[in-house]
FIKOLZA-1660 file (N, C-alpha, C; in steps of 0.1 Angstrom, whole numbers, plus 5000, padded with zeros to 4 digits):
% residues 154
   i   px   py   pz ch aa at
   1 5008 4988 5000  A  X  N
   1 5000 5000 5000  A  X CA
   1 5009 5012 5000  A  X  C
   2 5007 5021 4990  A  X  N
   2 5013 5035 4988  A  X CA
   2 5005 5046 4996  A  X  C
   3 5011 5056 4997  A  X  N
   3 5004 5064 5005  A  X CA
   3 5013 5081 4999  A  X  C
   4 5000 5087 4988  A  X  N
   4 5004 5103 4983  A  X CA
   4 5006 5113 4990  A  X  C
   5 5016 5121 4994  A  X  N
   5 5016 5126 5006  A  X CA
   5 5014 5143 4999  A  X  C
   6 5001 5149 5002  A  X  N
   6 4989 5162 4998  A  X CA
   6 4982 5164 5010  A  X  C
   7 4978 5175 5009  A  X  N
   7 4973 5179 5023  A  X CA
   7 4957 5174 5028  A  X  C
   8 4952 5170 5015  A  X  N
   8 4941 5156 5019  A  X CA
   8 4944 5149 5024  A  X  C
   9 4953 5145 5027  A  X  N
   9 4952 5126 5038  A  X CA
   9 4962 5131 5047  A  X  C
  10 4971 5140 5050  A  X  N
  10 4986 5145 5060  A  X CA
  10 4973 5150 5076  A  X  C
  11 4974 5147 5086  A  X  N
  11 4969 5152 5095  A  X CA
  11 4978 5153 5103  A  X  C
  12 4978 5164 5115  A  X  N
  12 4985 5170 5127  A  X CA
  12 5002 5163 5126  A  X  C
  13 5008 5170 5119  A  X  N
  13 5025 5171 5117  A  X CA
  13 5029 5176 5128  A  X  C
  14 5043 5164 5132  A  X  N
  14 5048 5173 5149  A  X CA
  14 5066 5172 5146  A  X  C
  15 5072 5186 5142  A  X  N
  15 5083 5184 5138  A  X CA
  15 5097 5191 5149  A  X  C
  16 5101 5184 5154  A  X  N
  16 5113 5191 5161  A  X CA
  16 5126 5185 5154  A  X  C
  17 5132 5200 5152  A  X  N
  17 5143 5203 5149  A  X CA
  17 5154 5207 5158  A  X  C
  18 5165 5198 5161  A  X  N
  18 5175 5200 5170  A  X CA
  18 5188 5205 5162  A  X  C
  19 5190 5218 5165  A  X  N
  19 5203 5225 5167  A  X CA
  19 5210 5229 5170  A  X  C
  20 5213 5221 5187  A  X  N
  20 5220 5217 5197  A  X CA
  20 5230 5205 5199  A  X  C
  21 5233 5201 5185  A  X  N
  21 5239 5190 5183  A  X CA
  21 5254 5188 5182  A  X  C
  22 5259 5184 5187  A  X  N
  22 5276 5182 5182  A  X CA
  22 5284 5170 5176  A  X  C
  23 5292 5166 5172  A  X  N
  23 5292 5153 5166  A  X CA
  23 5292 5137 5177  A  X  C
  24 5285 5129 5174  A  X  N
  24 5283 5118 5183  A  X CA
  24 5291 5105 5176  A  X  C
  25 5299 5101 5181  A  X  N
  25 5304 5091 5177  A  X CA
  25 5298 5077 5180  A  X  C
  26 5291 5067 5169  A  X  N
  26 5288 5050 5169  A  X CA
  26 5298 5040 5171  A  X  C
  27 5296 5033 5180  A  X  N
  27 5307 5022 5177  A  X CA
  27 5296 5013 5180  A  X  C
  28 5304 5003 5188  A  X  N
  28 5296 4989 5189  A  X CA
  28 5286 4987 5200  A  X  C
  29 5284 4996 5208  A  X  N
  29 5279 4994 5220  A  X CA
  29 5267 5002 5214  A  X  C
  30 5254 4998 5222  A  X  N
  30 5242 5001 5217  A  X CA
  30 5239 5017 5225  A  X  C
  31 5235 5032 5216  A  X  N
  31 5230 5041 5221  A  X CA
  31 5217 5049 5215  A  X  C
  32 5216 5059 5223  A  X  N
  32 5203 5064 5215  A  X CA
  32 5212 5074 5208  A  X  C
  33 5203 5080 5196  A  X  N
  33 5204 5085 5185  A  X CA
  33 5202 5100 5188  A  X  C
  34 5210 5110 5191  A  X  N
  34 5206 5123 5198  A  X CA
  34 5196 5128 5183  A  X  C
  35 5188 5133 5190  A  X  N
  35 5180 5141 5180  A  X CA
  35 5166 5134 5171  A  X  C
  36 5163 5120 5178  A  X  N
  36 5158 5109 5171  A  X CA
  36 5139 5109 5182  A  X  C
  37 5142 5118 5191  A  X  N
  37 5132 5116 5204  A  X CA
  37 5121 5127 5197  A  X  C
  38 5110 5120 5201  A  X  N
  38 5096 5127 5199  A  X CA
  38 5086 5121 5202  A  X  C
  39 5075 5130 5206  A  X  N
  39 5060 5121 5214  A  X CA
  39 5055 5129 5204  A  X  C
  40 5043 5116 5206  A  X  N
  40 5030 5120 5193  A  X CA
  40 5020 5113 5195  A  X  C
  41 5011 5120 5197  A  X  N
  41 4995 5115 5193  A  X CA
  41 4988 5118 5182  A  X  C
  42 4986 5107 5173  A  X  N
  42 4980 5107 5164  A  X CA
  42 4964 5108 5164  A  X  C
  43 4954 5120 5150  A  X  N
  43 4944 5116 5148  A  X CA
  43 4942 5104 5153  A  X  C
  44 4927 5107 5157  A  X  N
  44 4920 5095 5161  A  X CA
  44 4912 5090 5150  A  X  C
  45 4915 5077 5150  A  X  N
  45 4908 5066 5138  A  X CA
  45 4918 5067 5125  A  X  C
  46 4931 5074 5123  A  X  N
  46 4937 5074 5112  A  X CA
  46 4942 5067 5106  A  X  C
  47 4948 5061 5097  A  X  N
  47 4949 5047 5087  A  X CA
  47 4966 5043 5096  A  X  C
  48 4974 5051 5095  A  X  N
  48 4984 5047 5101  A  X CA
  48 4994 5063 5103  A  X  C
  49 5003 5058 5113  A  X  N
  49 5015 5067 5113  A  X CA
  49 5026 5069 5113  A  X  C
  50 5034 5081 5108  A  X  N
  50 5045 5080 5101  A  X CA
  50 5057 5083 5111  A  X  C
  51 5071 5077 5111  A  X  N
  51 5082 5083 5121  A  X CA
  51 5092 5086 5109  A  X  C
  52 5096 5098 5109  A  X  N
  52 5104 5102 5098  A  X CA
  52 5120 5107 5108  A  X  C
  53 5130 5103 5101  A  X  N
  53 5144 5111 5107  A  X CA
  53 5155 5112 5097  A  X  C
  54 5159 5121 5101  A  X  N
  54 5166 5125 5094  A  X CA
  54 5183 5129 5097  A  X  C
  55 5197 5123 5096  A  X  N
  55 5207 5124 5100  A  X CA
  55 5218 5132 5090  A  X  C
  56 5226 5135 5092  A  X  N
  56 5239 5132 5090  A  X CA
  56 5250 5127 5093  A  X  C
  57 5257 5118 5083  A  X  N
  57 5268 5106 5089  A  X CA
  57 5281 5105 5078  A  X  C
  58 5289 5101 5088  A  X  N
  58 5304 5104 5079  A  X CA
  58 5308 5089 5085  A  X  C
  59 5321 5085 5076  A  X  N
  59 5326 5075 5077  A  X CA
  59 5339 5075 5087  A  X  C
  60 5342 5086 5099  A  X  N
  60 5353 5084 5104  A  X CA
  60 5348 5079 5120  A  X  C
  61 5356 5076 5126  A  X  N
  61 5366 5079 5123  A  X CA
  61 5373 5068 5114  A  X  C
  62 5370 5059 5109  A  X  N
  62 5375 5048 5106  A  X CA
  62 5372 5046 5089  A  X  C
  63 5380 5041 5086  A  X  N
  63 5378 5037 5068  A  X CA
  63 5363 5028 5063  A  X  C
  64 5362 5019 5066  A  X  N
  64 5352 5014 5072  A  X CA
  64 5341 5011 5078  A  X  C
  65 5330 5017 5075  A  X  N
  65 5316 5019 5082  A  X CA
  65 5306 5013 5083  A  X  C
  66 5299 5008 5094  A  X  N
  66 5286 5002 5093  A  X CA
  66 5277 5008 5104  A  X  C
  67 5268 5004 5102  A  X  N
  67 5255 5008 5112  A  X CA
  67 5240 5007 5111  A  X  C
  68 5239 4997 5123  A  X  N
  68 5223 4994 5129  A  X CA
  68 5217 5002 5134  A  X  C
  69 5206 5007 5132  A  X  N
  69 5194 5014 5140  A  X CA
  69 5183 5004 5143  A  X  C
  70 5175 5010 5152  A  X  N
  70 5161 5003 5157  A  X CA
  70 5154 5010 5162  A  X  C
  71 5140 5014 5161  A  X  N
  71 5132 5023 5166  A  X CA
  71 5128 5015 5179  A  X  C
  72 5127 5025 5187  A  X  N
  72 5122 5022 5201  A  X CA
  72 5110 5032 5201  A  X  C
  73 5101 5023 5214  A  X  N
  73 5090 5029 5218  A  X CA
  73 5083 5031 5230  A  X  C
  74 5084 5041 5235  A  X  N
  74 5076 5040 5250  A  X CA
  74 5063 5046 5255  A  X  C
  75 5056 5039 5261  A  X  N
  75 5044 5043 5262  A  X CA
  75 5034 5044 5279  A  X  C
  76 5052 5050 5282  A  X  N
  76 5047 5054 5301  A  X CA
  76 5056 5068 5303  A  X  C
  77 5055 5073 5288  A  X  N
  77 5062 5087 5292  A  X CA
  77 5076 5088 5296  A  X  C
  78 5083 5075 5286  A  X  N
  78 5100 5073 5287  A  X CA
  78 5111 5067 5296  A  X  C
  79 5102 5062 5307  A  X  N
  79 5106 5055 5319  A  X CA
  79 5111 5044 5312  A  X  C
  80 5103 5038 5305  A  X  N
  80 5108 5021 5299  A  X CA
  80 5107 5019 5283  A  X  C
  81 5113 5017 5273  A  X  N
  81 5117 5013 5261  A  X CA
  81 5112 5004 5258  A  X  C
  82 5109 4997 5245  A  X  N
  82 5107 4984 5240  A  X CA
  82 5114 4988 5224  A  X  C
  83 5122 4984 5224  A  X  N
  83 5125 4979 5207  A  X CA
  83 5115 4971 5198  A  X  C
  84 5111 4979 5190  A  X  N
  84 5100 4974 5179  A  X CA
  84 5104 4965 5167  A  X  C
  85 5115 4957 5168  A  X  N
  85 5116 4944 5161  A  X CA
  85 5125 4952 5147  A  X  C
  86 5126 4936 5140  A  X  N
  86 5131 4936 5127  A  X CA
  86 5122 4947 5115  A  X  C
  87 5108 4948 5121  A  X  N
  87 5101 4958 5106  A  X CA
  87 5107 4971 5111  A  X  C
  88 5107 4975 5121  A  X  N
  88 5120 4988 5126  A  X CA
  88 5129 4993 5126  A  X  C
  89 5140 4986 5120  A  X  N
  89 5153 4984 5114  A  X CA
  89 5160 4989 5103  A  X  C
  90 5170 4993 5103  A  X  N
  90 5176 4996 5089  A  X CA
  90 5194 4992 5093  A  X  C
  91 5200 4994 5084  A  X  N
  91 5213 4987 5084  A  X CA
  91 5218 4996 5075  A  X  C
  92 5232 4999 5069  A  X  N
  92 5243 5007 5059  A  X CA
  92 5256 5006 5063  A  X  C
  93 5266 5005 5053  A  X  N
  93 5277 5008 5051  A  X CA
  93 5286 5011 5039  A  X  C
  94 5296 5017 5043  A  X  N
  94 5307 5018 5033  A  X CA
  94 5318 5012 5034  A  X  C
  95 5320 5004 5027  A  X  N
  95 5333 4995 5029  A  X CA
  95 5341 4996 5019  A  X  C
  96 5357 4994 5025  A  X  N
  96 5369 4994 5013  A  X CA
  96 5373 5012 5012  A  X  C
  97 5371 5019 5019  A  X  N
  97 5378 5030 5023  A  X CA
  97 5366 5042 5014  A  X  C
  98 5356 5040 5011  A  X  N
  98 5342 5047 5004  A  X CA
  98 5343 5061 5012  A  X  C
  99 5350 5066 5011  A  X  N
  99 5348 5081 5023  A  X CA
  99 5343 5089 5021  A  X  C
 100 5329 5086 5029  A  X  N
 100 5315 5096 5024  A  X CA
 100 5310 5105 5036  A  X  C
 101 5304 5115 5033  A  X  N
 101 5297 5122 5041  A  X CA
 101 5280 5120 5037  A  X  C
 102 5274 5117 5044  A  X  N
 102 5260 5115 5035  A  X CA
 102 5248 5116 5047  A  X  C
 103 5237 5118 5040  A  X  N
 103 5223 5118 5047  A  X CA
 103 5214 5106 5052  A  X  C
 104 5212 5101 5061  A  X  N
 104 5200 5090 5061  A  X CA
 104 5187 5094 5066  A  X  C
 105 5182 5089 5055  A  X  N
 105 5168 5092 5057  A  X CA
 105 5162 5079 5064  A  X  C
 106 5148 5082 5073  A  X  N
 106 5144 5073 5079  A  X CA
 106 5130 5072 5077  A  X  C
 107 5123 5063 5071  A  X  N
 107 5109 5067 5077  A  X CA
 107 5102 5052 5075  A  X  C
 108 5093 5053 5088  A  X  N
 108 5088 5040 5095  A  X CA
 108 5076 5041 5091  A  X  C
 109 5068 5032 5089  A  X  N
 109 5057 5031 5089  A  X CA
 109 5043 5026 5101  A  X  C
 110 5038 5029 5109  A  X  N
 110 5032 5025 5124  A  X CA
 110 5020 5021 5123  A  X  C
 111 5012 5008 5128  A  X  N
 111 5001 5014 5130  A  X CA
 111 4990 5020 5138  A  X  C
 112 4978 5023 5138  A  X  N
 112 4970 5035 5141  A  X CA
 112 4973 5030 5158  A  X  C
 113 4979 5036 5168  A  X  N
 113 4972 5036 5179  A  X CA
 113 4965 5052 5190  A  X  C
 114 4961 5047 5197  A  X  N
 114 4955 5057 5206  A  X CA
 114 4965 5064 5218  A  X  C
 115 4962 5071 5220  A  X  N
 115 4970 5081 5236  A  X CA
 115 4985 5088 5224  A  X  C
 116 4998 5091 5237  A  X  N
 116 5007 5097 5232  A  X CA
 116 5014 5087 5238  A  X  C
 117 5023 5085 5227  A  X  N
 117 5037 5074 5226  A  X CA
 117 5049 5082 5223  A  X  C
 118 5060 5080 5226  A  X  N
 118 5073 5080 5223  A  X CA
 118 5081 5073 5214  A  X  C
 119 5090 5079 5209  A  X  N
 119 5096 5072 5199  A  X CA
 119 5116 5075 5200  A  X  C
 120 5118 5071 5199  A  X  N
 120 5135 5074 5195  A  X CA
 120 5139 5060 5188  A  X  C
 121 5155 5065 5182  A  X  N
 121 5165 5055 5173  A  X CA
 121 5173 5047 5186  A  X  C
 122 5180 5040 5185  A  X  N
 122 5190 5035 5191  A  X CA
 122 5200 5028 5180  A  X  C
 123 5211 5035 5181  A  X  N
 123 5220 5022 5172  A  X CA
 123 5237 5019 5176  A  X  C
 124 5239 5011 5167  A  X  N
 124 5251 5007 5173  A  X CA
 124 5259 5005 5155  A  X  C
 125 5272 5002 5157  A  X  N
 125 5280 4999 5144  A  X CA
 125 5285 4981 5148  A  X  C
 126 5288 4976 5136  A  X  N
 126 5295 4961 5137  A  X CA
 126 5304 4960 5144  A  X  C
 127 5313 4965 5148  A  X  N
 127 5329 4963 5156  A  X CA
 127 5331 4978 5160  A  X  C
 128 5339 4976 5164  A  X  N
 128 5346 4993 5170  A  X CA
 128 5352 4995 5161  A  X  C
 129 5361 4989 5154  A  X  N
 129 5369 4994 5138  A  X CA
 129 5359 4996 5126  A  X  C
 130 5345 5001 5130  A  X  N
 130 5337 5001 5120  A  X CA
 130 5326 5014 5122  A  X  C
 131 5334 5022 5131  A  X  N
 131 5325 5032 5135  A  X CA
 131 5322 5048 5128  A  X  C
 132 5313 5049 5134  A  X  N
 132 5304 5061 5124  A  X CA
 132 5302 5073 5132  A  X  C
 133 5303 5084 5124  A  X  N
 133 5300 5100 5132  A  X CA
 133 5289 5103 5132  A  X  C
 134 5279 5110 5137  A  X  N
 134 5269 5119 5132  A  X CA
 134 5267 5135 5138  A  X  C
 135 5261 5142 5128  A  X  N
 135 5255 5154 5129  A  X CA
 135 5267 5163 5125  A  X  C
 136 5281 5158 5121  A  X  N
 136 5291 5166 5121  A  X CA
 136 5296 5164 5103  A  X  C
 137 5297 5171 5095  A  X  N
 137 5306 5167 5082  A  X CA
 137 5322 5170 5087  A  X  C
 138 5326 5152 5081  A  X  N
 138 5341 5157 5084  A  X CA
 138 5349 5160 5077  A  X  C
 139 5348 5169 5067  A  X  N
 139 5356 5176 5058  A  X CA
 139 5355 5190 5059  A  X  C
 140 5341 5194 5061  A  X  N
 140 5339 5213 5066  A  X CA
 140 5339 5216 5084  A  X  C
 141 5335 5205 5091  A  X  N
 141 5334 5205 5102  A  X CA
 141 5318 5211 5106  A  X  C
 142 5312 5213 5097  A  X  N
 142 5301 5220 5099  A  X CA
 142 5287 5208 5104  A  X  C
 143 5281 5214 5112  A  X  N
 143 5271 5209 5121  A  X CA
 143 5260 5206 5104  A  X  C
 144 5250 5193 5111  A  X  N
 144 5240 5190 5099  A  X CA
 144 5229 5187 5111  A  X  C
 145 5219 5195 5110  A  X  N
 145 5208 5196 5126  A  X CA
 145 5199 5183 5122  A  X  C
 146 5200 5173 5131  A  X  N
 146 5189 5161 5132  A  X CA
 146 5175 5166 5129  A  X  C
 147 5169 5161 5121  A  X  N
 147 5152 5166 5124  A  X CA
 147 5142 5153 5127  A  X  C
 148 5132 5151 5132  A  X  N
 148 5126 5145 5135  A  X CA
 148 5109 5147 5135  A  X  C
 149 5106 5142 5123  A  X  N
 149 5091 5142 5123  A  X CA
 149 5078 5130 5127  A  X  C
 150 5068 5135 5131  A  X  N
 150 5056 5123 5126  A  X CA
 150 5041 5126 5126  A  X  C
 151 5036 5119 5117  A  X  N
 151 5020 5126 5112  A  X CA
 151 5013 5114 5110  A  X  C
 152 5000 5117 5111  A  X  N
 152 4990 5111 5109  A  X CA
 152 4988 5112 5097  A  X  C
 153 4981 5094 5088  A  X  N
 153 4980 5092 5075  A  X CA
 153 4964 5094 5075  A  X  C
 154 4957 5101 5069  A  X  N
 154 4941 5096 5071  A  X CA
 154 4934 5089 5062  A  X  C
% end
């Protein structure tokens, strides 16, 4: 199922933009994703809802890059997490010295529930010789602000 994104079916968009970010370094140990956190209550009765994110990520410090995300979810106002499985997942890398600066885009697909839920990323990289920057380009040094969206499909 596709879904045209026009201001006929888009309901109540909730977008925070963080520009308080400095670069965070991935390795292998599992963290949250600065910039990845947002509560949302969706229309009621809506077909489904969307978690959109948006990064910046470089390949240093290391030649070699990989990296796991997994959307988490909490629904006691952040006290407790649950990782939302394999359909919540994404995975990338660059291997053989690919020295990139680049954007990842995220977007999840949910379905409809009721009250206000929480959301954030958590990830980790394959090894510690495989680790990843974000929010920083390492060639200008210049900051790339995380955004974080999510809306109701109707």
């Amino acid at each position: 199922m596709s879904y045209l994104i026009n201001n006929n079916n888009i309901g109540k968009e909730n977008v925070i933009f963080n520009n308080s970010v400095s670069n965070q370094s991935i390795n292998s140990t599992v963290a949250d994703i600065t910039g990845s956190s947002i509560t949302y209550t969706p229309i009621e009765n809506c077909n489904n809802v969307i978690y959109e994110f948006k990064v910046q990520y470089t390949y240093n410090p290391d030649n070699n890059s990989s990296y796991f995300f997994e959307l988490f979810e909490s629904t006691d106002g952040g006290s407790n997490w649950s990782g939302l499985g394999n359909n919540y997942c994404i995975e990338g890398a660059a291997i053989d010295s690919q020295r990139i600066n680049n954007l990842i885009s995220i977007k999840f697909i949910l379905p409809y529930y009721t009250g206000s839920r929480s959301y954030k990323l958590r990830g980790r990289t394959l090894t510690n010789s495989y680790e990843i920057g974000l929010h920083v380009d390492s060639v200008s040094s210049e900051a790339y602000y995380p955004t974080v969206m999510m809306y109701s499909i109707l």
